[in-house]
N, C-alpha and C positions, 0 to 999 in steps of 0.2 A: 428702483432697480439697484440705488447703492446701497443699500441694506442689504440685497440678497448676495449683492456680491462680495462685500465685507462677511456676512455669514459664511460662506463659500472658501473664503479665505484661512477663515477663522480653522473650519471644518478640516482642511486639508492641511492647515501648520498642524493643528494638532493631534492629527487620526483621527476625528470621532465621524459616525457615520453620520451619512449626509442627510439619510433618509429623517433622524430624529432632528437635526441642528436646522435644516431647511423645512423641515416636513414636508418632503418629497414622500411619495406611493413608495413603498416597497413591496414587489410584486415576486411572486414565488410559483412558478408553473412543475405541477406534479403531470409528468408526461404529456399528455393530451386528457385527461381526465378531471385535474385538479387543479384549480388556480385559489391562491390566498392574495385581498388584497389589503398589504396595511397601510395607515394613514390615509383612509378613504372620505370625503365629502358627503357621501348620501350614492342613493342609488337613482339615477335618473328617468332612465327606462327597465321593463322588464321584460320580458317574453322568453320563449323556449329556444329562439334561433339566435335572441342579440339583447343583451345585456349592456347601458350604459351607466358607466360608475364616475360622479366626481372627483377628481384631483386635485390639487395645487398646480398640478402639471398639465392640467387640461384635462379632458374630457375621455377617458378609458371604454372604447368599445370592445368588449369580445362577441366575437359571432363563433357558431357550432351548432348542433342537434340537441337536444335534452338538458338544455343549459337549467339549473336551479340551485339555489340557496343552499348550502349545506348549515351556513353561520352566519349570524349578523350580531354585530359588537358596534361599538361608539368608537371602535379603531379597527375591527377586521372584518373583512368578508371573505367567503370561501364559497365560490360558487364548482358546482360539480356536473361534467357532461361530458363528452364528446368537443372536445375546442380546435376550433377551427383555424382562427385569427385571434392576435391581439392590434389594436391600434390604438394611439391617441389623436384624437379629429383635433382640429384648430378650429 
């Protein structure tokens, strides 16, 4: 944990974004329609109603109606539907 906090440290003396220096999710919500997630793990669960996505940060559930794939990259996802919820489970 003192490595992320020295990164953390690091990240905030000198502006850079946390998302790249931690690789932390960075997550991008296009109204209720469109969610992009970068720095993803894999995709855990799928279905139409709930989607779970790996993090650094834990476990990324979205639940909604007609949830599905628009992209999948070795750094992005873009999943497109009706979005209900975000959360991260512990």
């Amino acid at each position: 944990m003192k490595n992320m906090d020295i990164r953390r440290d690091v990240s905030e003396a000198l502006d850079l974004p946390k998302e790249i220096i931690l690789d932390l999710p960075l997550i991008s919500l296009t109204g209720r329609e469109e969610i992009t997630v970068e720095n993803h793990k894999g995709i855990l669960t799928y279905g139409e109603e709930s989607i779970r996505i790996g993090t650094k940060a834990g476990t990324l559930c979205i639940r909604g109606q007609g949830l599905g794939l628009k992209q999948l990259t070795g750094d992005v996802l873009v999943i497109r539907g009706k979005v209900a919820t975000l959360e991260f489970l512990t």
